[in-house]
Backbone as JSON Lines, residues from 0, in Angstrom:
{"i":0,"aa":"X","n":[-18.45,6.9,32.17],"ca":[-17.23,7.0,31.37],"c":[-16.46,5.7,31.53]}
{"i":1,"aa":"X","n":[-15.9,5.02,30.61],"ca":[-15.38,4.08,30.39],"c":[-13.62,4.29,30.47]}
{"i":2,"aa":"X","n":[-12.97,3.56,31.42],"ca":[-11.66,3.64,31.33],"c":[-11.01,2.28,30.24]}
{"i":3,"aa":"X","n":[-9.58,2.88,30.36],"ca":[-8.38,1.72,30.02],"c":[-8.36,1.15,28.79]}
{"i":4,"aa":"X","n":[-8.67,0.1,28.47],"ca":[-8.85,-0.46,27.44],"c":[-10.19,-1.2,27.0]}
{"i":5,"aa":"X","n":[-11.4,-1.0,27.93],"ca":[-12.21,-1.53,27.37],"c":[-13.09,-0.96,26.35]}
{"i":6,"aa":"X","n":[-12.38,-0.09,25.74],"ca":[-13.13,0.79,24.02],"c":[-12.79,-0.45,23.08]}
{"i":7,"aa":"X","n":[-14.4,-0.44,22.04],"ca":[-13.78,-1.39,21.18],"c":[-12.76,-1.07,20.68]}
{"i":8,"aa":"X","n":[-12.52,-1.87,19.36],"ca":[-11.19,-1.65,18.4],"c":[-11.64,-0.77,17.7]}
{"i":9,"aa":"X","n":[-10.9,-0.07,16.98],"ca":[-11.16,1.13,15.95],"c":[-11.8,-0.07,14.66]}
{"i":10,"aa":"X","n":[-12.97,0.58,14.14],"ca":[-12.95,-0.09,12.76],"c":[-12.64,-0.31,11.71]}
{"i":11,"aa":"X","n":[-11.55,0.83,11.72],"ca":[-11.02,0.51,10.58],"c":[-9.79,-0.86,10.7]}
{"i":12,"aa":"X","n":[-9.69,-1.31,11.51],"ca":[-8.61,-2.66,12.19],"c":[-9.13,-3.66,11.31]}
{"i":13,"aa":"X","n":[-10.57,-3.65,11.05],"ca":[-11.32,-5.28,10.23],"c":[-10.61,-5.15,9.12]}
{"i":14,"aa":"X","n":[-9.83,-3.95,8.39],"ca":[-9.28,-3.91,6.93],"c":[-7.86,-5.02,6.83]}
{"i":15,"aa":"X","n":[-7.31,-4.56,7.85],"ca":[-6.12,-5.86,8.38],"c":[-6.36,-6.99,8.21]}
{"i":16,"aa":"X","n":[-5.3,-6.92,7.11],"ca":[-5.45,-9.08,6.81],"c":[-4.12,-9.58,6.63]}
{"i":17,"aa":"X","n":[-3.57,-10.66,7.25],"ca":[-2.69,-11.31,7.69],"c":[-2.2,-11.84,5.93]}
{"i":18,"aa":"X","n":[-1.15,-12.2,5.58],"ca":[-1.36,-12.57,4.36],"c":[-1.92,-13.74,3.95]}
{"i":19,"aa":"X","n":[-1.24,-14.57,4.92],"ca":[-1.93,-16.13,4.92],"c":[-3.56,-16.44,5.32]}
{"i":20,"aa":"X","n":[-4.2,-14.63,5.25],"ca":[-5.55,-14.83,4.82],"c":[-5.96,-14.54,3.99]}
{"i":21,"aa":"X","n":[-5.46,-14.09,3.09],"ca":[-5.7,-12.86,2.18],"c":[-6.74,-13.72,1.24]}
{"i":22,"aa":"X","n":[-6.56,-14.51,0.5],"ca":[-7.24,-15.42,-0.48],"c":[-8.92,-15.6,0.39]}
{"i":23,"aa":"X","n":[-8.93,-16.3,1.99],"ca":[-10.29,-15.96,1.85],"c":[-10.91,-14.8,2.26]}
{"i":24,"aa":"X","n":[-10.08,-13.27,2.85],"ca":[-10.54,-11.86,2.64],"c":[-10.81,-11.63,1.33]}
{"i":25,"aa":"X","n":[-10.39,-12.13,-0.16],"ca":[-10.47,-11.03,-1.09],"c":[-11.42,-11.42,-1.66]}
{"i":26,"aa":"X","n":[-12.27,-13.1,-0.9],"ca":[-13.35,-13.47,-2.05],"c":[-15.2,-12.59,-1.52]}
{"i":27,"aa":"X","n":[-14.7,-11.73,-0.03],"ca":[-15.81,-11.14,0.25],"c":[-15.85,-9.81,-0.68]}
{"i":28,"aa":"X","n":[-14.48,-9.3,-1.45],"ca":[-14.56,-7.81,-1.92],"c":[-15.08,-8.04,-3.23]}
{"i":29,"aa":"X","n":[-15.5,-6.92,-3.51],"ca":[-16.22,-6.59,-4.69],"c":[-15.13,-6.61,-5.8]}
{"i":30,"aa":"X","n":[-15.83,-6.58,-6.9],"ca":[-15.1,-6.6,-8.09],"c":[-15.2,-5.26,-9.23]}
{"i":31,"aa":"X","n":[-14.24,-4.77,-9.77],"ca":[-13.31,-5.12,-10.09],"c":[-12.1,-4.94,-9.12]}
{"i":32,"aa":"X","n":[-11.35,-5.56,-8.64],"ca":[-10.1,-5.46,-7.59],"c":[-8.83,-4.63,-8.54]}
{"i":33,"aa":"X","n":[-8.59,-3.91,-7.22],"ca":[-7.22,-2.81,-7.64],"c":[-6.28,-3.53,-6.66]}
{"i":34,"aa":"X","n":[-4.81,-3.68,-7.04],"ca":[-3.66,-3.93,-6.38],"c":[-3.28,-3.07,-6.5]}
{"i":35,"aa":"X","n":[-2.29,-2.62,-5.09],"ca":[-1.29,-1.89,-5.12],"c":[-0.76,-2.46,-3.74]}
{"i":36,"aa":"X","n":[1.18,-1.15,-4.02],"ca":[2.08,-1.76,-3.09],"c":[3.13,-0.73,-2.99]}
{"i":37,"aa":"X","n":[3.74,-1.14,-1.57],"ca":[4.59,0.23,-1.17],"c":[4.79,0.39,0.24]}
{"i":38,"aa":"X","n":[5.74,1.29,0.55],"ca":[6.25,1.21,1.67],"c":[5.47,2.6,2.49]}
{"i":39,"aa":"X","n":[4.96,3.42,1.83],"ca":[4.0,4.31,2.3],"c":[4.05,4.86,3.8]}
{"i":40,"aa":"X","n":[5.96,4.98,3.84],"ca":[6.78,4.91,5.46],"c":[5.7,6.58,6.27]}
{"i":41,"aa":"X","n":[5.83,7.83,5.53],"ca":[5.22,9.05,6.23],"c":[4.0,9.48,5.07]}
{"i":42,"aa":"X","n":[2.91,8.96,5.49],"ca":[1.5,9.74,4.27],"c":[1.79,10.68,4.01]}
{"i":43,"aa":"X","n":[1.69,10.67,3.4],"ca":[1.24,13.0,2.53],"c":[0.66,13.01,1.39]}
{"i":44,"aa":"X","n":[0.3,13.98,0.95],"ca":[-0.87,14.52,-0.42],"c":[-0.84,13.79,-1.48]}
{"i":45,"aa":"X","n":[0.72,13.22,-1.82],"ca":[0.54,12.41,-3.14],"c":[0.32,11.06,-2.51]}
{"i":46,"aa":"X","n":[0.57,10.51,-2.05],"ca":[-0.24,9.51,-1.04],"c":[-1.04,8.83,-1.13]}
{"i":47,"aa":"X","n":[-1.83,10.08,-0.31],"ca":[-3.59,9.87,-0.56],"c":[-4.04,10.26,-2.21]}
{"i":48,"aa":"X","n":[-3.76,11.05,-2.59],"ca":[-3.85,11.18,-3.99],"c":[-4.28,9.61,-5.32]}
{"i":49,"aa":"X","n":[-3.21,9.15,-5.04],"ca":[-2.61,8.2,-5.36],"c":[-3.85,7.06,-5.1]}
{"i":50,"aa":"X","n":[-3.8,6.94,-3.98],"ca":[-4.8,5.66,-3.14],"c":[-5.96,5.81,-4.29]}
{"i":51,"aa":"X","n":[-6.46,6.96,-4.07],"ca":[-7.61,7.64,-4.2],"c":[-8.34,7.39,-5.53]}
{"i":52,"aa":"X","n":[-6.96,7.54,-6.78],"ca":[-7.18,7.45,-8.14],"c":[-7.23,6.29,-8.49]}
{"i":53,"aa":"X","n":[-6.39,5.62,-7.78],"ca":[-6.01,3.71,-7.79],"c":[-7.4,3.13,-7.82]}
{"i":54,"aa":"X","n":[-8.03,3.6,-6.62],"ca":[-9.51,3.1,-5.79],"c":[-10.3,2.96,-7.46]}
{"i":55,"aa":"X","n":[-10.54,4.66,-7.81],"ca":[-11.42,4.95,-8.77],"c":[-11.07,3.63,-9.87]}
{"i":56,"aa":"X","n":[-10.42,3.07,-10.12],"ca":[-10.23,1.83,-11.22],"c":[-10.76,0.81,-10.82]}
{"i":57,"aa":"X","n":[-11.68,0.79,-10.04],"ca":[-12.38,-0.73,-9.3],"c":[-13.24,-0.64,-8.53]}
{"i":58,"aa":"X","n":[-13.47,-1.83,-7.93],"ca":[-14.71,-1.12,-6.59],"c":[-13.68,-1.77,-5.27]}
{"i":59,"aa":"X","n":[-12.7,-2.16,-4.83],"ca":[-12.3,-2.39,-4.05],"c":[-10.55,-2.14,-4.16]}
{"i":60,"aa":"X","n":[-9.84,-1.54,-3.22],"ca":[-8.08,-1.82,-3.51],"c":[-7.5,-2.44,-2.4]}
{"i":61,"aa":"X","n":[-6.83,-3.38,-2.49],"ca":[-6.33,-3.49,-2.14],"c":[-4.82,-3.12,-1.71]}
{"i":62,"aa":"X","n":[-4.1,-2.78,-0.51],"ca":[-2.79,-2.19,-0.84],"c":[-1.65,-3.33,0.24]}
{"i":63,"aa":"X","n":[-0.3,-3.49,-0.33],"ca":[0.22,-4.61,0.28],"c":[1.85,-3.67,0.35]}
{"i":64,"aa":"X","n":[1.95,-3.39,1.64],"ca":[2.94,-3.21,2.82],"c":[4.0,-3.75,2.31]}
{"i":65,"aa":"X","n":[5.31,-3.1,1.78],"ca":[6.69,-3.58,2.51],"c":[6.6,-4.06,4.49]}
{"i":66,"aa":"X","n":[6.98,-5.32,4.37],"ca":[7.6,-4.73,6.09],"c":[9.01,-4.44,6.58]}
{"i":67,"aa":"X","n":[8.57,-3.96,7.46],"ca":[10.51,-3.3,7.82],"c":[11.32,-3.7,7.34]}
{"i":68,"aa":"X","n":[11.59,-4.89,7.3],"ca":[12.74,-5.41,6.69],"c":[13.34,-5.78,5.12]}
{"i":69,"aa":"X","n":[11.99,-5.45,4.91],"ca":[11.72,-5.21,2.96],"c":[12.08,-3.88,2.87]}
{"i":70,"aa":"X","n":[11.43,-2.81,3.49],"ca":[11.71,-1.54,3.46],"c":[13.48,-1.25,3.44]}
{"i":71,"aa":"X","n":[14.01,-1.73,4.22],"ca":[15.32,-1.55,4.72],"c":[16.06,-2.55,4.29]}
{"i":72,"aa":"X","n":[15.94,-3.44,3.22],"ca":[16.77,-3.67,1.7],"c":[16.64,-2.93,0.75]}
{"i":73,"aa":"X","n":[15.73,-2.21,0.8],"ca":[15.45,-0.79,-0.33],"c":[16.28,-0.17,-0.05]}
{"i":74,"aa":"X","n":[17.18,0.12,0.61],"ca":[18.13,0.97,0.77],"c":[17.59,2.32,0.98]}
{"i":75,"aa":"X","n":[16.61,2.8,1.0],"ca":[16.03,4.13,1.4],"c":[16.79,4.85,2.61]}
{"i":76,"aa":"X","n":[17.55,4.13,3.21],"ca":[18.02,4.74,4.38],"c":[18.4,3.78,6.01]}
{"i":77,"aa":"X","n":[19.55,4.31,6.61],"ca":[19.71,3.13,7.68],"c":[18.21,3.67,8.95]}
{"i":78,"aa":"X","n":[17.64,4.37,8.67],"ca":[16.89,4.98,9.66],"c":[15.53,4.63,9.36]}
{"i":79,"aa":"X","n":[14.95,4.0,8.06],"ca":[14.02,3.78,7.33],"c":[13.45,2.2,7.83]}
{"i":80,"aa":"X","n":[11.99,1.93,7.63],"ca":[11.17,3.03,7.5],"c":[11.16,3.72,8.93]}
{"i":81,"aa":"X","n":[10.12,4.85,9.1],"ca":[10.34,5.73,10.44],"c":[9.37,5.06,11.19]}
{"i":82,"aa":"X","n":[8.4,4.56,10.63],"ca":[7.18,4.37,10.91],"c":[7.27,2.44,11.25]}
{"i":83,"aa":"X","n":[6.88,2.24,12.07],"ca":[6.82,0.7,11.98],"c":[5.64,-0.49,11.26]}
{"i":84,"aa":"X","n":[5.25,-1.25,10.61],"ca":[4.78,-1.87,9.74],"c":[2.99,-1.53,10.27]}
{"i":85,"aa":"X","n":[2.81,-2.01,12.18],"ca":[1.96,-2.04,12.52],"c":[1.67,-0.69,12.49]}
{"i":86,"aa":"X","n":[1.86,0.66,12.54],"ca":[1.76,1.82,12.09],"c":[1.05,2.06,11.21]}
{"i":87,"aa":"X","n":[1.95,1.72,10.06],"ca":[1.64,2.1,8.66],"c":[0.36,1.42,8.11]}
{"i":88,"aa":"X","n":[0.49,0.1,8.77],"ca":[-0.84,-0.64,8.25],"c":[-2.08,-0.09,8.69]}
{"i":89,"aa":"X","n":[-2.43,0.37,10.13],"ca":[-3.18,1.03,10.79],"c":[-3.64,2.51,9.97]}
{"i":90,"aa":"X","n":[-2.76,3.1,9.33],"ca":[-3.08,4.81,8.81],"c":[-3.41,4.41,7.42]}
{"i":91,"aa":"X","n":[-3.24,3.46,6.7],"ca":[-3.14,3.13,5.44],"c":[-5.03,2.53,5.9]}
{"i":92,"aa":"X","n":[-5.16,1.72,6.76],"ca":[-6.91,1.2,6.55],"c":[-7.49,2.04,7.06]}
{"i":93,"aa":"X","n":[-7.23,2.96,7.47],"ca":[-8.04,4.15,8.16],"c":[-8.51,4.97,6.75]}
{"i":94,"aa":"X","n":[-8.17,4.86,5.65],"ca":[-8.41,5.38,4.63],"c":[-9.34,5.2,3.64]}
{"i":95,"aa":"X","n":[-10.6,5.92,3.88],"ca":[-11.58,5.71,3.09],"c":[-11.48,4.74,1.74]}
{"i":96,"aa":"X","n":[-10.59,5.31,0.48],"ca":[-10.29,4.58,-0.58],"c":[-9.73,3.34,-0.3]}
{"i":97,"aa":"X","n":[-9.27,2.57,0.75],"ca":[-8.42,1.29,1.6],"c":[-9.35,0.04,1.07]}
{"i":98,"aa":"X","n":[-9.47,-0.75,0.83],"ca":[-10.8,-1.74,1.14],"c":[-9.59,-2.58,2.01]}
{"i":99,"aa":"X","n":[-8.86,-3.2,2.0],"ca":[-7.65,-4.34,2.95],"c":[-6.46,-3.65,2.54]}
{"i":100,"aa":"X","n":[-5.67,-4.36,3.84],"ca":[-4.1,-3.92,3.95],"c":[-3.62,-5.17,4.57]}
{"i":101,"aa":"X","n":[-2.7,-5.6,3.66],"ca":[-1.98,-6.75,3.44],"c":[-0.25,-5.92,3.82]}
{"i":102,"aa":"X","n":[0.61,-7.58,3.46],"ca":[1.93,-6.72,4.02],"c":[2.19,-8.12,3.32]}
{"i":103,"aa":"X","n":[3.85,-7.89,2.89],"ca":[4.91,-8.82,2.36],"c":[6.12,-8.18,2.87]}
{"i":104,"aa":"X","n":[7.29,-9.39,2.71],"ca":[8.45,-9.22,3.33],"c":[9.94,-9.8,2.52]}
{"i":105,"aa":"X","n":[9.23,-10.35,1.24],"ca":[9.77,-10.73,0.2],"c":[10.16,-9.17,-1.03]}
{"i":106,"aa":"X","n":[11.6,-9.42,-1.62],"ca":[11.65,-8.21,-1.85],"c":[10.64,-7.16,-3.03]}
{"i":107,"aa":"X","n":[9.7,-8.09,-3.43],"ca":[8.25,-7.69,-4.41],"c":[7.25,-7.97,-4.04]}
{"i":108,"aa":"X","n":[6.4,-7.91,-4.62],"ca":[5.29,-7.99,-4.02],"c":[4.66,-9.13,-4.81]}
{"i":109,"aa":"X","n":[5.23,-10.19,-5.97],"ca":[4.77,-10.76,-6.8],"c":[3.84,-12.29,-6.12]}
{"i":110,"aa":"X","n":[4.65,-12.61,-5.56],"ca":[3.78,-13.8,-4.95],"c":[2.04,-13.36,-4.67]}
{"i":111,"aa":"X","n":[1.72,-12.26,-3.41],"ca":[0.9,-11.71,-3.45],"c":[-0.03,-11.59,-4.7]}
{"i":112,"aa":"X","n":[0.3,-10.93,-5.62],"ca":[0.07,-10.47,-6.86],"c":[-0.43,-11.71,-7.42]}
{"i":113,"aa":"X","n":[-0.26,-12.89,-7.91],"ca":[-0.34,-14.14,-8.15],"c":[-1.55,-14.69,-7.48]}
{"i":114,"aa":"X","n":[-1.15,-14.63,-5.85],"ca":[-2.34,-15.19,-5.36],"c":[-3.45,-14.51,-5.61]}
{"i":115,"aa":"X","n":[-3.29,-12.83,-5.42],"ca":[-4.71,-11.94,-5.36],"c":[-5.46,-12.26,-6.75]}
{"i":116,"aa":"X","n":[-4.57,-12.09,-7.6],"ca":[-5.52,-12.15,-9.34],"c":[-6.2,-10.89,-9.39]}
{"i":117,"aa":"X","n":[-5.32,-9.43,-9.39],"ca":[-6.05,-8.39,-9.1],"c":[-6.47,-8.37,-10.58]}
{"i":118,"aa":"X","n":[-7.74,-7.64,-10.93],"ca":[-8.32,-7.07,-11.74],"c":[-7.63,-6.2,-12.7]}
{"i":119,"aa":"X","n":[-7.0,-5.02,-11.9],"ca":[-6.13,-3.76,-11.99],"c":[-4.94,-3.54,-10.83]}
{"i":120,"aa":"X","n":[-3.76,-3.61,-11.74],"ca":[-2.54,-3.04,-10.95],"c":[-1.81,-1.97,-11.54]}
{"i":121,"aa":"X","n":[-1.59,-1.38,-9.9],"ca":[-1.38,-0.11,-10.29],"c":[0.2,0.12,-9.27]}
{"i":122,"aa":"X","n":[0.86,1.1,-9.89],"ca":[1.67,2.07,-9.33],"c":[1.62,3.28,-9.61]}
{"i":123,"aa":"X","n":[2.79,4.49,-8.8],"ca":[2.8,5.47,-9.23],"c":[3.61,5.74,-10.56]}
{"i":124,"aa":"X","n":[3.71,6.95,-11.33],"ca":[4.21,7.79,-11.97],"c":[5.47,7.39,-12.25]}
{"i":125,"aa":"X","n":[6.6,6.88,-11.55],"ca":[7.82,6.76,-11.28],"c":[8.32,5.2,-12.36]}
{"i":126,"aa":"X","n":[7.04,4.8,-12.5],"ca":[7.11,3.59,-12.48],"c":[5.84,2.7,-13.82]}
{"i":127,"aa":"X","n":[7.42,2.11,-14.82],"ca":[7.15,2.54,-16.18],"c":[5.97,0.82,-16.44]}
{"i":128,"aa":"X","n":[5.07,0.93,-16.78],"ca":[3.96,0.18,-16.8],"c":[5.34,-1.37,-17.22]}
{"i":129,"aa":"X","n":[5.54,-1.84,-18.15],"ca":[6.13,-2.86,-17.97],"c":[7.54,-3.07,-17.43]}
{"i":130,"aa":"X","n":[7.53,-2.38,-16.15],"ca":[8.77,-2.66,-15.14],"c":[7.9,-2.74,-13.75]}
{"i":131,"aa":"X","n":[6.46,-2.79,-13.99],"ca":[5.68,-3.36,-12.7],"c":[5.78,-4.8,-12.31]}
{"i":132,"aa":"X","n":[6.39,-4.84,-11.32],"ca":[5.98,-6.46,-10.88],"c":[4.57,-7.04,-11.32]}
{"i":133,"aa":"X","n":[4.48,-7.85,-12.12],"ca":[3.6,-8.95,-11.7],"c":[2.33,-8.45,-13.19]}
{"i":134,"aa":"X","n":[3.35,-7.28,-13.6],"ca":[2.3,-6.6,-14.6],"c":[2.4,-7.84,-16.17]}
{"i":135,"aa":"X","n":[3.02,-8.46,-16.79],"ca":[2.88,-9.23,-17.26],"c":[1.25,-10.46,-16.97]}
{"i":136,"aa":"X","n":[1.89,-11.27,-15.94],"ca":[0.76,-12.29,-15.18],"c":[-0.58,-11.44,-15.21]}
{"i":137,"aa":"X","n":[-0.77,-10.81,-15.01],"ca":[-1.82,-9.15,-14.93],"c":[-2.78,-9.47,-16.53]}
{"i":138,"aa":"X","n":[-1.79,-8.76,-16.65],"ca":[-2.25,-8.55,-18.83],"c":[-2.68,-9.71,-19.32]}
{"i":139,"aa":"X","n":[-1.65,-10.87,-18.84],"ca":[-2.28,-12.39,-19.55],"c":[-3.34,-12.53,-18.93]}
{"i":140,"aa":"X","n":[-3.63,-12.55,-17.68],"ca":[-5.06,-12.81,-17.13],"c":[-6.48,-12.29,-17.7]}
{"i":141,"aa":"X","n":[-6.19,-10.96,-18.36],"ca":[-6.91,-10.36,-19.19],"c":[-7.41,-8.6,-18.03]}
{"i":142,"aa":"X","n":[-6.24,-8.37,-17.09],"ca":[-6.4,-7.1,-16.43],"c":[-5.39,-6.08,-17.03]}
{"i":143,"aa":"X","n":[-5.32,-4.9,-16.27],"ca":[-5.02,-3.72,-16.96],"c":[-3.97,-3.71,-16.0]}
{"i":144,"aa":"X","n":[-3.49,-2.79,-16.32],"ca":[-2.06,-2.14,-15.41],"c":[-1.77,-0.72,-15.7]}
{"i":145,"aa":"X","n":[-1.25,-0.09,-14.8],"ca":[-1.6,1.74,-14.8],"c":[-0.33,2.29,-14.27]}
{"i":146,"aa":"X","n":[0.33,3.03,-14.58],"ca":[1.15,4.03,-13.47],"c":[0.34,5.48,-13.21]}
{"i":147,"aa":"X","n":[0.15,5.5,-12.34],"ca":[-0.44,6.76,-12.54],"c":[0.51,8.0,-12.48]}
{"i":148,"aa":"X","n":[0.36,9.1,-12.85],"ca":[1.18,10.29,-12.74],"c":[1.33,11.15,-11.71]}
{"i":149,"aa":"X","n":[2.11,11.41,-11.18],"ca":[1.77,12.28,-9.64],"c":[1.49,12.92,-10.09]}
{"i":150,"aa":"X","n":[0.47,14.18,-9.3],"ca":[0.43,15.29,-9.35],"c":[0.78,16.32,-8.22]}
{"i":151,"aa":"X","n":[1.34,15.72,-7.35],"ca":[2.04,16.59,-6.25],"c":[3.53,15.98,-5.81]}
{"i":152,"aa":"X","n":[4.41,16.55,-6.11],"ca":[5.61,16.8,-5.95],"c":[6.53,16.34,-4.48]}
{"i":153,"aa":"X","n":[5.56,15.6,-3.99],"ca":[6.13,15.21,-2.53],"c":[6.88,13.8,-2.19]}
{"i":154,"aa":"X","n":[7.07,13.61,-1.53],"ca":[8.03,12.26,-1.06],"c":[8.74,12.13,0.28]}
{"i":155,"aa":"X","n":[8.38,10.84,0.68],"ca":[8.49,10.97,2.28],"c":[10.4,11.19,2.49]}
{"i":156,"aa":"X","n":[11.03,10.87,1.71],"ca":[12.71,11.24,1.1],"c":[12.99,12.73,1.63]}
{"i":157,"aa":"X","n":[12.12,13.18,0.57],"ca":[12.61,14.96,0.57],"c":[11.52,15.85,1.95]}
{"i":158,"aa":"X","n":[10.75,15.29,2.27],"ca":[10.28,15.47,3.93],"c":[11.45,15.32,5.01]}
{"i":159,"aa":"X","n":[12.0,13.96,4.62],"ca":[12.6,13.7,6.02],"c":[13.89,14.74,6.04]}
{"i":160,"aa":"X","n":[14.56,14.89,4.82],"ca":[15.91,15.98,4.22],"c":[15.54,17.21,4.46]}
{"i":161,"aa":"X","n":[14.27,17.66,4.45],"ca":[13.55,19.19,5.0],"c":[13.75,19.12,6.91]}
{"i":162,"aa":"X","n":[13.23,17.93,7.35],"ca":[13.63,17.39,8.87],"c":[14.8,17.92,9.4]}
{"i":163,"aa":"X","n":[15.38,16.76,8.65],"ca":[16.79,16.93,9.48],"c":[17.41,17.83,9.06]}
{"i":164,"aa":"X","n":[17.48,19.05,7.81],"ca":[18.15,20.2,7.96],"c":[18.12,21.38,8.8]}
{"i":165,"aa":"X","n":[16.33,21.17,9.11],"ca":[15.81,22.36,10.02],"c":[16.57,22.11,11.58]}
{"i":166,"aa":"X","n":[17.21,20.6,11.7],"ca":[17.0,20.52,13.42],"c":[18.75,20.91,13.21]}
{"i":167,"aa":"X","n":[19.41,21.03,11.96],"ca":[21.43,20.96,12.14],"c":[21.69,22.2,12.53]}
């Protein structure tokens, strides 16, 4: 039996890419490339949902991280996100549909977007196809752009408001 720390790394860790690598991570992924982006502070059903349908538009997605401090100009909350960046990035590549997990700290995700040259960008439901960042540059390139529609009713918002009523 092996103590302490000498277990490798989990594999899903190789999905982790620094941004200032990202350009030569994205020339090993397959094509057609999916973007996406978000602060993805507590997973749940629409979530993964989401990832999942994104994935199906390509053979690889990419997804690119608010970090804390992006998160928390969103105004989502002084307590937000709950989860810390290295967290989120970790549960987000653990995810089958994942191919890399990137992170920005700028308040969009457009720079990213620019450099990647995704194929397909996507958001959720909420979010009206030409009020996507970067969805213009997208279309001229000759890619698609999607909102997809939730189909489950959840949000890490009305989780945390279920939280903290149960504990008053």
């Amino acid at each position: 039996m092996t103590q302490g720390n000498s277990y490798p790394p989990a594999s899903f860790e190789a999905k982790l890419c620094r941004p200032e690598q990202l350009a030569e991570r994205l020339a090993t992924l397959a094509r057609p490339l999916v973007f996406t982006n978000g602060c993805f502070d507590i997973l749940h059903r629409g979530h993964v949902t989401y990832l999942a349908q994104a994935r199906a538009l390509g053979a690889s997605l990419v997804v690119a991280l608010n970090t804390d401090a992006s998160v928390r100009r969103q105004g989502k909350g002084d307590d937000r996100p709950i989860n810390p960046l290295s967290h989120r990035a970790a549960v987000m590549a653990a995810l089958e549909s994942v191919s890399l997990v990137t992170w920005f700290d700028a308040d969009t995700p457009h720079e990213l977007i620019l450099s990647a040259r995704p194929d397909v960008l996507v958001k959720g439901g909420d979010w009206a196809v030409e009020r996507i960042v970067g969805s213009s540059e997208v279309l001229a390139w000759g890619g698609s752009v999607h909102s997809i529609p939730f189909l489950f009713q959840t949000s890490t918002t009305q989780t945390l408001e279920r939280i903290r009523a149960a504990s008053r």
